[in-house]
N, C-alpha and C positions, 0 to 999 in steps of 0.2 A: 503558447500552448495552454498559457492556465486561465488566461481569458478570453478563448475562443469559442464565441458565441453558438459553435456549429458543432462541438463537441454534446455527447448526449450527458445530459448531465445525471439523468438515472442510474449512472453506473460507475462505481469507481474502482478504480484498478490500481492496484497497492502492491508499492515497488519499495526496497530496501535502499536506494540512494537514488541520483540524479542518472548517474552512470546506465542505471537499469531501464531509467523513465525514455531516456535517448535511444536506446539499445530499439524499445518497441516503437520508437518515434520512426528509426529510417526504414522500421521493415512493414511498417502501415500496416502493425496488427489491430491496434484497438482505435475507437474515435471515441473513448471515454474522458473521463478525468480522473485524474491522476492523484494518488494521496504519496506521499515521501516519509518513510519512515525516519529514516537519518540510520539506518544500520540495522541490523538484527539481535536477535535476545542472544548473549553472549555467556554465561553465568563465569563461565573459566578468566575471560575477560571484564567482571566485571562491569559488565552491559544490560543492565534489567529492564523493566515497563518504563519508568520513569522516564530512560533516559532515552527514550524513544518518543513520537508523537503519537504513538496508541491512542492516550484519550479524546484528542482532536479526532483521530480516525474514528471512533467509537461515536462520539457525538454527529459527525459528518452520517456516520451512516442509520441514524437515528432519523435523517430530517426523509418525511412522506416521501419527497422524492425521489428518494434514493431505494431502487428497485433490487441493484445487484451489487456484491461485493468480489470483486476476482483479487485471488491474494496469489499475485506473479512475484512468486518469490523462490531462491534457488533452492536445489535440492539437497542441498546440507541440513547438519545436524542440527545450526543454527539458523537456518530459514525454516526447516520444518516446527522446530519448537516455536517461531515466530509464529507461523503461520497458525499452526493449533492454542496457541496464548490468543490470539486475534481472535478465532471460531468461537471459543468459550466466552472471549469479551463480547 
């Protein structure tokens, strides 16, 4: 999947673990590339920016060709704070 020449590489699509990245793999939603958070923003748990791969993400979508960023992430308390920490980064 992560070095799949035919994947568009314009676009990355940003998942909370591996589990999520598989989920979109068997239903042939995206033909992007994939960033892996390793989890979502937790604060109850003790899960903040750090301890995520955020600034890889952040730098990843800095580069020219990186056109779109989809943040497929769950509908929780803690995937939407994820996802709004990510918007602002």
């Amino acid at each position: 999947v992560c070095t799949d020449p035919k994947r568009d590489p314009s676009v990355i699509v940003v998942v909370a673990d591996v589990a999520d990245l598989w989920a979109l793999e068997r239903a042939g939603a995206v033909n992007a590339r994939y960033h892996v958070l390793g989890g979502t923003l937790s604060p109850l748990d003790g899960v903040g920016p750090q301890d995520l791969t955020i600034n890889a993400l952040v730098t990843r979508a800095h580069d020219p060709a990186v056109t779109e960023v989809i943040l497929a992430l769950n509908a929780t308390v803690d995937g939407q704070t994820t996802a709004h920490y990510i918007a602002e980064a």
